[in-house]
C-alpha positions in Angstrom: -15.5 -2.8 5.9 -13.0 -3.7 9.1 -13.7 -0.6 10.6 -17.3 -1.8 10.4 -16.6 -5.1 11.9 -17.4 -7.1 8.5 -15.3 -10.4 8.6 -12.9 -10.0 6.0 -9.3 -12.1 5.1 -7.2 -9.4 5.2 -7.0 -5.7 4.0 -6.5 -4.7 1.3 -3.9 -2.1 0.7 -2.3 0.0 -2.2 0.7 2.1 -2.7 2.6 3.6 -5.9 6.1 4.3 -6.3 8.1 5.4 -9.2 11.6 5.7 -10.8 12.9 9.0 -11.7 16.4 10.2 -11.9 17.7 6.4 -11.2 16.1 6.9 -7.8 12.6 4.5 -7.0 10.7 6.6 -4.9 7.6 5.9 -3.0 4.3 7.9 -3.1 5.5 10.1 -6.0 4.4 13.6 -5.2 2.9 16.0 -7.6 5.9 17.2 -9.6 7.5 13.9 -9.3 4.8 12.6 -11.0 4.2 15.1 -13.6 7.9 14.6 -14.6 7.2 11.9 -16.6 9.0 8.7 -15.1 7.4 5.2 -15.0 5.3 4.3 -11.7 4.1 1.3 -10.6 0.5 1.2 -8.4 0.3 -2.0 -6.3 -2.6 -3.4 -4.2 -1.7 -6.3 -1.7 -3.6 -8.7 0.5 -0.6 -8.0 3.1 -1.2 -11.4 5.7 -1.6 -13.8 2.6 1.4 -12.0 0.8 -1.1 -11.7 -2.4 -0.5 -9.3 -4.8 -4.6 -8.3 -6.2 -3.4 -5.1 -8.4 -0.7 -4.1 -10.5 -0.7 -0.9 -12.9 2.2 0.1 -14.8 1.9 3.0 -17.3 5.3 2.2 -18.6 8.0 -0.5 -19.2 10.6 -0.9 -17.3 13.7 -3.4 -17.2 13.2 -6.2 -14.9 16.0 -5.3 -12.5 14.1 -1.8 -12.0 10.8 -3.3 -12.3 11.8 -5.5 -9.3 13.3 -2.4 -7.1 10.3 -0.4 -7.7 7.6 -3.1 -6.9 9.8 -4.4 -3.4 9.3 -0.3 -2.7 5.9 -0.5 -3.0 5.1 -3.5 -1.5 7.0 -2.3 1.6 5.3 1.2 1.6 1.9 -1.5 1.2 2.8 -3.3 4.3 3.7 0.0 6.4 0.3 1.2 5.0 -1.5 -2.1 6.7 0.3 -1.9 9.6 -0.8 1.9 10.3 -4.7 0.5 9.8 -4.5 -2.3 11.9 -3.6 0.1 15.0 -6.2 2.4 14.3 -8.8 -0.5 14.3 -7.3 -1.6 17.4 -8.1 1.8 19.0 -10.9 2.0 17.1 -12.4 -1.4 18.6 -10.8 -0.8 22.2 -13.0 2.9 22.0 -16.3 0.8 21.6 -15.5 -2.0 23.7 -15.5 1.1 26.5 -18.7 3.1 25.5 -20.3 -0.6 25.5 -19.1 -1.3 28.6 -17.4 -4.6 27.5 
C-alpha cells in the first residue's frame, strides 16, 4: 500500500524469533525451527510503538518471554527501517521519470 502511495499511519511490520538452547534467536531458520523450541511472531506499527500481532505457540517464563519479544521487536524495527529506504528510492525513481 506505501509503495502504492496509499496514505497510511505507519507500516506495518512482522518478525519471529525463538528460544532454543537458552539462546533467543531472531528469524529462526528451518532446523531451528523444526527443533521444537517456543517462538514468538510479532507484528508492530513501528512509529506509534503499537504492538497489532502477537503468536505464541508455547509458554514461556516471563523473563524469556520478555528477551524474546525485545528480539523481535528490534528485528521489527530493522525490518521498517529497510522499507522505508526502498520507498525513498522507490519515490525519488518516479519523481525522475515524471520529471518532478
Amino acid at each position: 500500500l506505501a509503495d502504492a502511495g496509499i496514505p497510511m499511519r505507519d507500516l506495518v511490520t512482522s518478525c519471529s524469533a525463538g528460544y532454543l538452547n537458552s539462546t533467543p534467536l531472531l528469524d529462526l531458520n528451518y532446523l531451528e525451527d523444526s527443533a521444537g523450541g517456543p517462538d514468538v511472531t510479532v507484528g508492530i506499527l513501528p512509529k506509534l510503538d503499537k504492538v497489532t500481532l502477537l503468536q505464541m505457540d508455547a509458554k514461556l517464563p516471563m523473563d524469556i518471554f520478555e528477551n524474546v519479544m525485545q528480539l523481535a521487536v528490534e528485528g521489527c524495527k530493522a525490518v521498517e527501517s529497510h522499507i522505508r529506504e526502498i520507498l525513498l528510492e522507490n519515490t525519488k525513481k518516479l519523481e525522475i521519470r515524471r520529471g518532478v
